[in-house]
C-alpha positions as CSV (number, residue, x, y, z in Angstrom):
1,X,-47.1,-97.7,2.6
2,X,-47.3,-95.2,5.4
3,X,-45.5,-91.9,5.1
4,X,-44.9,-90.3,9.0
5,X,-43.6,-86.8,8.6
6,X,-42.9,-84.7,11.7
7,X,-42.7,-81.2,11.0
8,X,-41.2,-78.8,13.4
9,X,-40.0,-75.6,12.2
10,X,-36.8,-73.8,13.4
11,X,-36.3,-69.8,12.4
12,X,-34.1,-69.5,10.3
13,X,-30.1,-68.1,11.3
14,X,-30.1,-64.7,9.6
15,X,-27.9,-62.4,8.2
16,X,-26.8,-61.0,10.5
17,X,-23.2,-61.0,12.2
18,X,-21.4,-59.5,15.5
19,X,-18.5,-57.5,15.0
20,X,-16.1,-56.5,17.8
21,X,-13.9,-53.8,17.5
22,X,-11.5,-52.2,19.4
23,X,-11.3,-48.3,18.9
24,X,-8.1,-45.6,19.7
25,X,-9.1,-42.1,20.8
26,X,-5.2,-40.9,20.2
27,X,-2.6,-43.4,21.7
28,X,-5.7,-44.2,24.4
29,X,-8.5,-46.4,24.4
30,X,-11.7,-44.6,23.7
31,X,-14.3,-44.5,26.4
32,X,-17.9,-42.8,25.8
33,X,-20.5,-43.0,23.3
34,X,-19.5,-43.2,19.1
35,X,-21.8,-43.1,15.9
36,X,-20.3,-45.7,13.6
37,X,-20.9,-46.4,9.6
38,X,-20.2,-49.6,8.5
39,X,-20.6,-50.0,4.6
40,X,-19.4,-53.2,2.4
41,X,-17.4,-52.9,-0.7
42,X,-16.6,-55.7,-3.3
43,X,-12.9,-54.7,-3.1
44,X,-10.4,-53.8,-0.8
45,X,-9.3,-50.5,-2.1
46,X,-10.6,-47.3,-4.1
47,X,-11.7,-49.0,-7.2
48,X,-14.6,-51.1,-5.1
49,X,-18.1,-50.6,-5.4
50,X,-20.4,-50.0,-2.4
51,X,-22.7,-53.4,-1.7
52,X,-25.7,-52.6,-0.4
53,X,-27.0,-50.1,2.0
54,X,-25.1,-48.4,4.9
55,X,-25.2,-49.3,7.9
56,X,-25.5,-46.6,10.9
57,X,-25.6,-47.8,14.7
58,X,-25.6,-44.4,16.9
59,X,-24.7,-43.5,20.5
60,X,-22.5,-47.4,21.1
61,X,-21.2,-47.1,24.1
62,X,-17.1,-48.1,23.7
63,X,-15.7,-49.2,27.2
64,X,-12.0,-49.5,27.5
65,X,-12.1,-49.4,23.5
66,X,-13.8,-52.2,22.9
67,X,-17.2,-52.2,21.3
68,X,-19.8,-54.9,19.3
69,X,-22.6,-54.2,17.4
70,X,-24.8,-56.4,15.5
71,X,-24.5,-55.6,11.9
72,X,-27.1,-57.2,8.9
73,X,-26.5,-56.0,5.9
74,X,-29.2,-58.7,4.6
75,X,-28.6,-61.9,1.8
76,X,-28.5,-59.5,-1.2
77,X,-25.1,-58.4,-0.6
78,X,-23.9,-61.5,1.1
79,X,-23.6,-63.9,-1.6
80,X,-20.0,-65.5,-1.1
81,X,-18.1,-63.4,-2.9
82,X,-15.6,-61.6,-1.0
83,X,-16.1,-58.4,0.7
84,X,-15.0,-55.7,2.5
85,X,-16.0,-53.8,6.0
86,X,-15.1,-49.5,5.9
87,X,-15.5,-48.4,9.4
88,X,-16.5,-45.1,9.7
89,X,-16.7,-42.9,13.1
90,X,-17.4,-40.2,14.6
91,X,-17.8,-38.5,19.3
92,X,-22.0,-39.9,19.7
93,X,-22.6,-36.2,20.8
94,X,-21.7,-35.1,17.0
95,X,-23.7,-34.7,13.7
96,X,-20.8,-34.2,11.6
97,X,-19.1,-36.7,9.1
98,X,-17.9,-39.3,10.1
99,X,-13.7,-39.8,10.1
100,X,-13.2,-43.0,8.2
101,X,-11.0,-45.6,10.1
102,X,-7.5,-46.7,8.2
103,X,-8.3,-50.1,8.2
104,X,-10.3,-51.7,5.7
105,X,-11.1,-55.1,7.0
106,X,-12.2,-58.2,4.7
107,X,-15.4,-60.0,6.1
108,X,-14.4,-63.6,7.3
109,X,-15.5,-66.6,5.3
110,X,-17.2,-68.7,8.3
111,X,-19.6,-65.2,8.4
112,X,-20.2,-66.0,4.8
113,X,-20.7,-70.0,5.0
114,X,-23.2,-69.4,7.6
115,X,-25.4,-67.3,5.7
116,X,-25.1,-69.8,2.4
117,X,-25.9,-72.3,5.2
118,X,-29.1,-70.8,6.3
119,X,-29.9,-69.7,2.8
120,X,-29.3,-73.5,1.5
121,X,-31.5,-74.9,4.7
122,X,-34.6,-72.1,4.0
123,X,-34.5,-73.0,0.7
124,X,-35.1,-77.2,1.8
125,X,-37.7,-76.6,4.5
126,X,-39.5,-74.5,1.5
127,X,-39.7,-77.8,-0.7
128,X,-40.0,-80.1,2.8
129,X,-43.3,-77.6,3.0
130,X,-44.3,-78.1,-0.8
131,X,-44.3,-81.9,-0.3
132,X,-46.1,-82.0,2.7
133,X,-48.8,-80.0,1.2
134,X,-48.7,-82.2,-1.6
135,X,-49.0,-85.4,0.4
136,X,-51.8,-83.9,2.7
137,X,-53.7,-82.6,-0.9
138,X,-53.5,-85.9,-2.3
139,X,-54.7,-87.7,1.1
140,X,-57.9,-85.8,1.5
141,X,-58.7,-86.3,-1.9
142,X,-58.5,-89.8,-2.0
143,X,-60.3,-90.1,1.5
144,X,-63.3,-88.3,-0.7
145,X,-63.0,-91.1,-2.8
């Protein structure tokens, strides 16, 4: 019995996620640079608890309004269970707090699914790895045989 295993190895998705925002100096679009804090909370109001670190991206430049930024908050905090994006901001020139935005928004679940995904799939190329090793251990030692 002959056992062919091809191994290539793909890096892994990541944790982290593009979010695109739209942002109102006033009743205008904003235009110029903005500090943002993003933090996650496990509920959608007062009584939720912070998950995880916060976030800071300084000096994004908002054109029109409309900003993204790359956010990765990492696996720890990305679990499944729901959670929630607070948006904090503040002119890129400032060092001051930052004004929280009203809107608390709720993380989508396909941003979720993809990191139990990628979690689920580094977690079988680990044990793919194991029996490889396993296989090639037990091949040498019989060809010493």
């Amino acid at each position: 019995m002959a056992i062919l295993v091809s191994s290539t190895y793909s890096a892994p998705l990541g944790t982290a996620t593009t979010y695109q925002g739209r942002l109102m100096d006033g009743d205008s679009p904003a235009d110029g640079e903005y500090d943002f804090q993003f933090k996650l909370y496990d509920e959608p109001n007062e009584a939720g608890v912070q998950q995880g670190s916060t976030f800071n991206v300084e000096d994004k430049q908002v054109t029109n309004g409309l900003f993204m930024v790359k956010l990765n908050f990492g696996c720890s905090v990305l679990t499944g269970d729901a959670r929630w994006l607070d948006i904090g901001v503040r002119p890129g020139a400032e060092t001051g707090a930052f004004t929280t935005l009203n809107a608390i928004k709720e993380l989508e679940g396909r941003n979720q699914l993809l990191i139990e995904q990628n979690q689920k799939m580094s977690q079988r190329l680990e044990a793919l790895e194991r029996i490889v090793q396993q296989h090639q251990f037990s091949s040498a030692k019989k060809g010493q045989q």
